[in-house]
C-alpha positions in Angstrom: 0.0 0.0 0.0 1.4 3.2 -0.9 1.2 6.3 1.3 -0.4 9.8 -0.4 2.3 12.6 -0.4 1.6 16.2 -0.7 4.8 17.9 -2.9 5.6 21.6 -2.1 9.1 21.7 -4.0 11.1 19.9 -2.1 9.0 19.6 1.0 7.1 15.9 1.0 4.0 16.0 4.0 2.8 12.6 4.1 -0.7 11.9 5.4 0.3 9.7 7.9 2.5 12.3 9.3 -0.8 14.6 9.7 -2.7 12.2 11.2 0.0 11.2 13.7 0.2 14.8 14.9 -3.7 15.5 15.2 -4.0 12.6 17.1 -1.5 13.8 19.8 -3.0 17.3 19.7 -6.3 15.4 20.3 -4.2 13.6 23.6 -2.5 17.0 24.9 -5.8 18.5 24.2 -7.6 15.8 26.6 -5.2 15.7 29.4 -5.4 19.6 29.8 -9.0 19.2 30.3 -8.5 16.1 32.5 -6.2 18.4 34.4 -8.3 21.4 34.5 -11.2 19.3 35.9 -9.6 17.1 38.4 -6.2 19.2 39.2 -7.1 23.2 38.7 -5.2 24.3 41.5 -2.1 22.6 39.8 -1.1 25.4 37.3 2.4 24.5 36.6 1.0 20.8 35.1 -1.7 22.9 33.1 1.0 25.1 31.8 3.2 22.3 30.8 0.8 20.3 29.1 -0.9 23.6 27.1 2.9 24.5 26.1 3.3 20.7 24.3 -0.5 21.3 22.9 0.9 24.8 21.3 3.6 23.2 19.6 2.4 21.1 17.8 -0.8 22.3 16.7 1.9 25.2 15.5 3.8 22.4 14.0 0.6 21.3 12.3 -0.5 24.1 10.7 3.7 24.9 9.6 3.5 21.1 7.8 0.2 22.0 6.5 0.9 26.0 5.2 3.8 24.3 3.5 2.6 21.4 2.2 -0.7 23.4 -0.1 1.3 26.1 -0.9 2.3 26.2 -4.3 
């Protein structure tokens, strides 16, 4: 089976690649509302986990600019 790439010059973004990172957004995004509902007091485990979330939904949308831009 062979995996659909997206060609931007010499930038390849395979699908699988996308669909690895939205489903470890979707984790980060799940264990900061874990936290927020059992833990809101502990700020410095909110923080921590929100910081990972913003990275890669930033490294997402970087992979993804690049990736339809032609």
């Amino acid at each position: 089976m062979q995996e659909e790439v997206v060609i931007t010059g010499d930038a390849k973004m395979d699908i699988k690649k996308w669909g690895v990172l939205l489903v470890e957004i979707e984790r980060e995004r799940r264990k900061m509302y874990e936290i927020t509902r059992h833990e809101p007091q502990n700020v410095k485990k909110l923080l921590k986990v929100s910081q990972k979330l913003d990275k890669l939904i930033n490294q997402y949308q970087k992979e993804k600019i690049s990736s339809t831009a032609l």
